[in-house]
N, C-alpha and C positions, 0 to 999 in steps of 0.2 A: 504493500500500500504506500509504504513511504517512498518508495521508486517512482511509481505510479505519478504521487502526488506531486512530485518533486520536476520529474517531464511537465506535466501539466501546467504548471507555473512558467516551465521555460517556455513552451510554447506559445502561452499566452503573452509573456513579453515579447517573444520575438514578433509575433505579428504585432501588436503593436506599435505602430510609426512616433508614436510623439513619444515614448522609451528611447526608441530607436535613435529619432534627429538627437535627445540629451548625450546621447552616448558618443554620437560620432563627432557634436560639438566638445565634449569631453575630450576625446583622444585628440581634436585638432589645439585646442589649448598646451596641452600635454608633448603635441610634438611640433608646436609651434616656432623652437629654435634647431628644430633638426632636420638641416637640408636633403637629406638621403631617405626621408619617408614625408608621403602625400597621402591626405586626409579629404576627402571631397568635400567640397562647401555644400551645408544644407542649407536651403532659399525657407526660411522658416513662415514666409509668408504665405507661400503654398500649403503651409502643413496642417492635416488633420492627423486623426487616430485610424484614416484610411489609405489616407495619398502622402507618400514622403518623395518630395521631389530634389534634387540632389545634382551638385555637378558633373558634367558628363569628363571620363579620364580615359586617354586611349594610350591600351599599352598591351602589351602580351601577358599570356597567362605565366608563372613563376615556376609551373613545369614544363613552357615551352623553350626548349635545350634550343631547339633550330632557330627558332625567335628571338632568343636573346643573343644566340650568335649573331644572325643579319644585324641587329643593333648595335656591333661590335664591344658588346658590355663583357666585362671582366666574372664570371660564374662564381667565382670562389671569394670575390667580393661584395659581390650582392648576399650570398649566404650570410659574410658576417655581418651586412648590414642591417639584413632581415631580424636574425638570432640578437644581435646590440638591440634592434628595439623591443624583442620582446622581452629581454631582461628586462631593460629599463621599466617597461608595464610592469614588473612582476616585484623586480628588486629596489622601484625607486617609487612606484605611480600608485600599486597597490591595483591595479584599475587594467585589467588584459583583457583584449582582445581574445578569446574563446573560439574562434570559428576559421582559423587560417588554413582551408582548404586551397587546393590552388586555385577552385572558382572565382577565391575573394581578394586573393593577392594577384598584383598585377605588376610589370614593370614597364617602367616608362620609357622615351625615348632619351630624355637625357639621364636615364640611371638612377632615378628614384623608383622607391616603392611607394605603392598605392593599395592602400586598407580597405577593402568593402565590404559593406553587411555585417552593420555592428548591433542587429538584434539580440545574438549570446554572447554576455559578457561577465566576466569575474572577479570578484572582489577579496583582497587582502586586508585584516585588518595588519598595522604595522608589528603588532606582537608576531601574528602568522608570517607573514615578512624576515623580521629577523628570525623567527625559530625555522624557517624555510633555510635561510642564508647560511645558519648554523648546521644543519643538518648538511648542504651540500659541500662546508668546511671538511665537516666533522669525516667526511665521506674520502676529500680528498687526502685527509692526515692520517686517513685508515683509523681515526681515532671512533672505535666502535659503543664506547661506554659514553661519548658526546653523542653520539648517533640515537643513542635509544632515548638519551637525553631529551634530548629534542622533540621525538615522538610523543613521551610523558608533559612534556612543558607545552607542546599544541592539542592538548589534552582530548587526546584520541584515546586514552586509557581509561576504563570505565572503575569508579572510583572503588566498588567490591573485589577488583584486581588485590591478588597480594605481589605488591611493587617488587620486591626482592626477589621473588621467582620470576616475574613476569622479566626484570632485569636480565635475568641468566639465561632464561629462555629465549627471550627475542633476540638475546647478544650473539647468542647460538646461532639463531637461523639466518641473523645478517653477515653473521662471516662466510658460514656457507653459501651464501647469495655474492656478496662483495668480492669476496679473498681471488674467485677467478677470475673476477673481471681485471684485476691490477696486473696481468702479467700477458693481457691482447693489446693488441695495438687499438687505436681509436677506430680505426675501418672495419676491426672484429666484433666489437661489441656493439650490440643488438640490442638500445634502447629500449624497444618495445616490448621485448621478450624481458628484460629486466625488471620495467612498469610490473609487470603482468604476476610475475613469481613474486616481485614486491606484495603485490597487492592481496597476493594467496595468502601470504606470510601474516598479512594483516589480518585478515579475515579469520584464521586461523587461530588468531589472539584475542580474537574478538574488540576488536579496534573498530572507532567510530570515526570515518572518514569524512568529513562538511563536504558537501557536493562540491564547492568552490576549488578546494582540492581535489579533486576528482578531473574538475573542467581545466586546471592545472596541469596535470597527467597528460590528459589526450591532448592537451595543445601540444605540450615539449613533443607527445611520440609524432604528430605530424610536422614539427619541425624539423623535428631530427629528420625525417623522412624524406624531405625537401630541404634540405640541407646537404645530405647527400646525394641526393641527384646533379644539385649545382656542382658540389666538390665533394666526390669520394673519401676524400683525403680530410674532410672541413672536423676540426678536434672541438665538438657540437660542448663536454662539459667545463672544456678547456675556458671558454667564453663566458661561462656562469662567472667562474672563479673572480675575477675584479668585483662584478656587482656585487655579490656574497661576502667579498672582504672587506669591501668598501661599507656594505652596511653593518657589519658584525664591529666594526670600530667606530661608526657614525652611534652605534648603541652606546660606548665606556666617553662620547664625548662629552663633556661639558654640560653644552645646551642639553643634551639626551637625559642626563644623571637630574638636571635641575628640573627638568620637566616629568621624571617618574617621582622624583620626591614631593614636587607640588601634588601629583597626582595620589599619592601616597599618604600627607599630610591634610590632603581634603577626605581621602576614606577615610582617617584615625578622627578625624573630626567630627563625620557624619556615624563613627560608630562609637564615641563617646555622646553625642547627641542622640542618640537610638536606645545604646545600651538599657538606659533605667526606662523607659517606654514599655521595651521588650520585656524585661524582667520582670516588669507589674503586670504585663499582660499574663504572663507565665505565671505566677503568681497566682493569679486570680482564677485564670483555667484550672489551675492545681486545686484550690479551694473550691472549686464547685465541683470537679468531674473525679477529680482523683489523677494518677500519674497513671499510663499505659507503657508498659513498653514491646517493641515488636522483636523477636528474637529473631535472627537469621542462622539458625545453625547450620555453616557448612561442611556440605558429605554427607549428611544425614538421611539425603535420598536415598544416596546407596549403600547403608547401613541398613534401610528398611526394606531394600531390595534382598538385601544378601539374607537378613534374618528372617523371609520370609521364606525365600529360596530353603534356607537349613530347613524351617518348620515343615515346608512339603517334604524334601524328603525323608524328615524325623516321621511323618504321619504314616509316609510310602512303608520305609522302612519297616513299622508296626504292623500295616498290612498284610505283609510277605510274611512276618514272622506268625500270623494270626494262624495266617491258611498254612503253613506248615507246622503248626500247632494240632491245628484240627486235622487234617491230612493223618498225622499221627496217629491220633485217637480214631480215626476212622477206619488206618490200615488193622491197629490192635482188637478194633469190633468185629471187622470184617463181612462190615454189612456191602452189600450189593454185590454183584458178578464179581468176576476175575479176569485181569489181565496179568500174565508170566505170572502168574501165581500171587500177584496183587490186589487188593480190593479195587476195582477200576474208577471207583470216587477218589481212593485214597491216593491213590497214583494222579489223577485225572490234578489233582489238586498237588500234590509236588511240581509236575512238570510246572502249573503257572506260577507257583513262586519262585522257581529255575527261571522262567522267561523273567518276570519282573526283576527279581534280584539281576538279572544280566541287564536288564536297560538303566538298572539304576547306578548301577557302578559306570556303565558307562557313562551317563552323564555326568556321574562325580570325575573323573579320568578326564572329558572334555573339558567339564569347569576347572582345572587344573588346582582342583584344590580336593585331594585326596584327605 
């Protein structure tokens, strides 16, 4: 449902035009001092929430190899130009472009790029920014206990987790993910297939992914994509590295340190101004309702599984031994026919405690718990 609900909402914004004009007036602000990417002008006077009327830009498509050839444009430098701006959305703007198929990217004649169809679009807050930055640091220093760091701090970790195991565990499965990647060359490694076992690994932990990361994901795997088409050779995480350093230090600056502590010193304020509020309220509910509390005992499921599992077969077990009880007393009567010279009740009734007693061990034997 929550997938469901979550497309539904994209799709809603994307048809919508007056979303749409905010957005692309956004990204031209945004890349209003950067001569190597083109933003088309929206004529906002035309605009409704049905017609978005827009500057017309003529260029080739960013997967046309032969096209950009005739235009005698440099391939391997359109890539980095391309990959520069979406960092910058990502590591400086908060504000990405989500949708860079090559239907939307175009290039021009004098060697700009051009953006279009900014209906899906992505948002960072600056914390997700830097613990982004941090993670793609943390990735290149091999440093794996920063890594998981990171994951915990953009609180994708659901708070019933026990943090210490979940430590040791995830640290596990990102080396085994990571550790081959350091030893291919850039042309080897298969960003998408990386994404992809990332993402398993997540899931796996039961990790809470915000769409917005997600719309993150699939932009990098289509750039990387078209990144190599331009240049084979294009070192696609190479190019993170500045923006990721550059913000991981923009964080220990000055201005950065004075603006969490203001922000910091208004929460201690708003929760010394709260505090006694709360308290009375607490208070008061106490005195009228009494105090509940909700136990969560973890395992306990399957403590009730397993002791239920024993009690069946403590019950089985009684069974078997009932009818070769009576079996007994029935061979020693001697009541009804004979079989090899056996009461045929009394035999009739060993053999099925033979068969049970054998299905029940065997089940004991599979649960490997003799």
């Amino acid at each position: 449902a929550g997938i469901v609900d979550e497309f539904s909402k994209t799709v809603k914004k994307e048809l919508d035009f007056v979303i749409e004009s905010r957005n692309a007036q956004r990204f031209k602000r945004n890349f209003a001092e950067n001569p190597h990417i083109c933003i088309p002008k929206v004529y906002t006077d035309l605009l409704s929430g049905r017609v978005l009327v827009m500057e017309r830009l003529e260029g080739v498509r960013i997967d046309d190899i032969k096209g950009i050839q005739s235009l005698g444009l440099e391939k391997s430098e359109l890539a980095k130009r391309g990959v520069d701006a979406y960092f910058k959305m990502i590591f400086e703007d908060g504000f990405f472009h989500a949708d860079p198929h090559p239907g939307n990217v175009f290039v021009m004649s004098d060697g700009r790029i051009a953006l279009m169809d900014f209906g899906i679009v992505g948002r960072l807050t600056p914390e997700i920014m830097e613990n982004i930055a941090g993670a793609f640091l943390a990735f290149f220093n091999r440093d794996f206990d920063g890594l998981v760091n990171q994951y915990i701090e953009l609180g994708l970790v659901a708070e019933d987790i026990d943090i210490e195991t979940f430590k040791r565990e995830f640290k596990t499965d990102l080396i085994d993910i990571c550790e081959p990647l350091y030893s291919l060359t850039i042309s080897e490694i298969k960003i998408a297939e990386y994404f992809e076992i990332l993402t398993q690994v997540a899931v796996k932990h039961g990790l809470s992914i915000p769409s917005d990361l997600l719309l993150m994901n699939k932009t990098l795997l289509i750039l990387d994509n078209i990144g190599r088409q331009l240049d084979p050779d294009f070192n696609f995480a190479s190019a993170a590295e500045p923006y990721a350093t550059k913000l991981v230090k923009n964080r220990m600056s000055p201005e950065r340190i004075l603006k969490r502590t203001k922000e910091n010193l208004t929460e201690m304020g708003d929760l010394l101004i709260n505090t006694p509020k709360q308290v009375s309220r607490l208070l008061r509910k106490t005195l009228k309702d009494g105090i509940r509390f909700n136990v969560n005992t973890l395992g306990m499921e399957k403590l009730i599984k397993d002791i239920d599992r024993s009690s069946n077969r403590l019950a089985f077990s009684i069974i078997v031994a009932a009818i070769i009880v009576g079996s007994s007393l029935l061979i020693q009567s001697g009541i009804g026919g004979e079989i090899f010279g056996l009461p045929a009740i009394g035999a009739a009734g060993f053999l099925i405690a033979f068969v049970l007693g054998v299905a029940l061990l065997i089940s004991i034997l599979r649960s490997g718990r003799l």
